[in-house]
Backbone bond lengths (Angstrom), bond angles and torsions (degrees), N, CA, C in turn:
res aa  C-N    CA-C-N  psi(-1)  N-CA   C-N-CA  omega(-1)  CA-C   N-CA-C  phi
1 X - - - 1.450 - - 1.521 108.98 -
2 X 1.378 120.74 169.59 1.197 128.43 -176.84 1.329 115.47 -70.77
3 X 1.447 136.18 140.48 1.391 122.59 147.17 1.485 130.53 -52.00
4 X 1.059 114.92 148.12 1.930 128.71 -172.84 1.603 80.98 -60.86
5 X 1.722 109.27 145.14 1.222 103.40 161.15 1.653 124.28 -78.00
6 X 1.240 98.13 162.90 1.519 102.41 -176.60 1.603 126.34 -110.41
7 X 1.192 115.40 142.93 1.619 101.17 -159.70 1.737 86.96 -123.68
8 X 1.846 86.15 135.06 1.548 84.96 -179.05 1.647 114.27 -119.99
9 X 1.543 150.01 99.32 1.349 132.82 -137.29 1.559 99.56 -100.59
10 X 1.621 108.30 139.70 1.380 119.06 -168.83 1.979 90.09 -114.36
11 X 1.063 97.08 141.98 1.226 114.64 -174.59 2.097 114.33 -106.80
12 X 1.285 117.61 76.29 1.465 113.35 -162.38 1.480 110.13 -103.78
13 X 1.398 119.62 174.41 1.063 113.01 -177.93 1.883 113.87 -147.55
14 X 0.925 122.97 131.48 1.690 128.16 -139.96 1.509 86.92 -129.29
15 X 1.708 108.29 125.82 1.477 122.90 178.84 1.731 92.59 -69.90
16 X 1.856 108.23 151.38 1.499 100.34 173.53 1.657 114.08 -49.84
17 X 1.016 155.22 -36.11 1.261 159.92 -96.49 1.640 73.47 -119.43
18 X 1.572 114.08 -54.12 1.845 98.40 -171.27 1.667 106.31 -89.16
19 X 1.638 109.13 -17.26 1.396 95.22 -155.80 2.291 83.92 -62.19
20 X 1.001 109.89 -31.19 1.609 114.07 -176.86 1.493 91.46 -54.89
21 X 0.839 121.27 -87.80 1.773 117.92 -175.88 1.360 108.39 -7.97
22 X 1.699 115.86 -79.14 1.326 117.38 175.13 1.640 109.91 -5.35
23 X 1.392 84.04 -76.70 1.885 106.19 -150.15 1.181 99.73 -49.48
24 X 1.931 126.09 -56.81 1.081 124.45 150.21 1.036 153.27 -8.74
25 X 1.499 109.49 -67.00 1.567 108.80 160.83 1.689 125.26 -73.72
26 X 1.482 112.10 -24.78 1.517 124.71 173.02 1.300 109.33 -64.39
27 X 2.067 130.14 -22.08 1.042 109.71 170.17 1.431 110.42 -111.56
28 X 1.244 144.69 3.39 1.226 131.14 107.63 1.116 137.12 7.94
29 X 1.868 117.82 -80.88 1.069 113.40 -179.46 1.377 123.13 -87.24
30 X 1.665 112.35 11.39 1.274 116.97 153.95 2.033 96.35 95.49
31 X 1.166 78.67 42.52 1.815 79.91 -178.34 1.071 118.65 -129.01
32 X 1.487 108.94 45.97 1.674 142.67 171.56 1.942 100.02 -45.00
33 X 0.999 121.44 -33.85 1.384 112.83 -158.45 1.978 112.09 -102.43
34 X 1.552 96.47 -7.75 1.624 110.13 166.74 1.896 101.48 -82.07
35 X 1.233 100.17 161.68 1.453 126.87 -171.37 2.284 85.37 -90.09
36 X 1.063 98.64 170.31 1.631 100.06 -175.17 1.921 81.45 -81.31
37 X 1.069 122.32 -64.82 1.469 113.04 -161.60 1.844 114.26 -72.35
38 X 0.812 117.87 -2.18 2.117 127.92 130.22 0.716 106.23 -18.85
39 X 1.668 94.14 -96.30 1.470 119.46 -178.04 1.644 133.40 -37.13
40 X 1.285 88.44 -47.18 1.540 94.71 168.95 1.534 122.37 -69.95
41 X 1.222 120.41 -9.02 1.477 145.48 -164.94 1.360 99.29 -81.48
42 X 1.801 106.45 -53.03 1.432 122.58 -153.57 1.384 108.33 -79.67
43 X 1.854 106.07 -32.50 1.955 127.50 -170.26 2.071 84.94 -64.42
44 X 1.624 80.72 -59.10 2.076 76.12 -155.57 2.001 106.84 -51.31
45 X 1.455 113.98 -47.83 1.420 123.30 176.97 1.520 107.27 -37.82
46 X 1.431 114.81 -36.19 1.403 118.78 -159.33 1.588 111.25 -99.50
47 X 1.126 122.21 -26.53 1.402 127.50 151.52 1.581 124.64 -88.63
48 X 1.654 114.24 3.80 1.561 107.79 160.66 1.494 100.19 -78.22
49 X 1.110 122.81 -48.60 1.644 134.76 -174.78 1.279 104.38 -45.94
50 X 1.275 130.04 -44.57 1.413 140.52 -165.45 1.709 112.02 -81.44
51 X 1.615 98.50 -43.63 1.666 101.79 168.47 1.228 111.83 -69.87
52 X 1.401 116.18 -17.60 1.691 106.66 -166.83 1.757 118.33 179.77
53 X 1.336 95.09 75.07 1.144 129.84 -155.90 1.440 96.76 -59.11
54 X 1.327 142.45 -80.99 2.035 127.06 171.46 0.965 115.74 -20.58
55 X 1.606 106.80 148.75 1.132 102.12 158.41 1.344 126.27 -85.46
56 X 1.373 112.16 168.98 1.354 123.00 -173.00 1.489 123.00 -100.41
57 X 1.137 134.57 121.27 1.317 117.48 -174.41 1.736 115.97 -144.41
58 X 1.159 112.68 132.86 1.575 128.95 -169.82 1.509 122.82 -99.48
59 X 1.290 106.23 127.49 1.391 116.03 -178.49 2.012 111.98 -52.56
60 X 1.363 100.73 114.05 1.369 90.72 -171.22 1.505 118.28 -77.34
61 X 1.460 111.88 10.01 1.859 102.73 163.95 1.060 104.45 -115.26
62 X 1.651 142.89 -24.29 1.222 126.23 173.28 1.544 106.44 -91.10
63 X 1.214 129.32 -11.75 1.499 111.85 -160.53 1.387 129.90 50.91
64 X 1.235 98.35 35.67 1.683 102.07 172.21 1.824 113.20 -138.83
65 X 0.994 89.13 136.59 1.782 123.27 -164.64 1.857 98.35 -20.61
66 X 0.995 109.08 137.51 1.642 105.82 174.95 1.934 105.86 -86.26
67 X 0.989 156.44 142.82 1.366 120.32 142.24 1.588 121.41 -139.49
């Protein structure tokens, strides 16, 4: 069976010039009811998918990339 997924938290930090963007584009697309770092959760999730749509999966004794 599959492993439980795993959540790993990245801690970033956005000059005002984008943290405004964010907010901007989050109320734009009408995503009044996400937190700004959601949102930002949902932008980065949604352009990893887009750079690289398979999944990815790693050898669990070497730790190196399967492909």
């Amino acid at each position: 069976h599959d492993a439980l997924p795993i959540s790993v938290k990245f801690e970033i930090y956005l000059s005002d010039e984008d943290t405004e963007r964010l907010f901007a584009v989050k109320e734009d697309k009408g995503k009044a009811e996400l937190t700004g770092n959601d949102y930002a959760r949902e932008l980065l999730e949604r352009e990893l998918h887009r750079l690289h749509p398979s999944r990815v999966k790693y050898d669990d004794e070497t730790g190196e990339r399967i492909k």
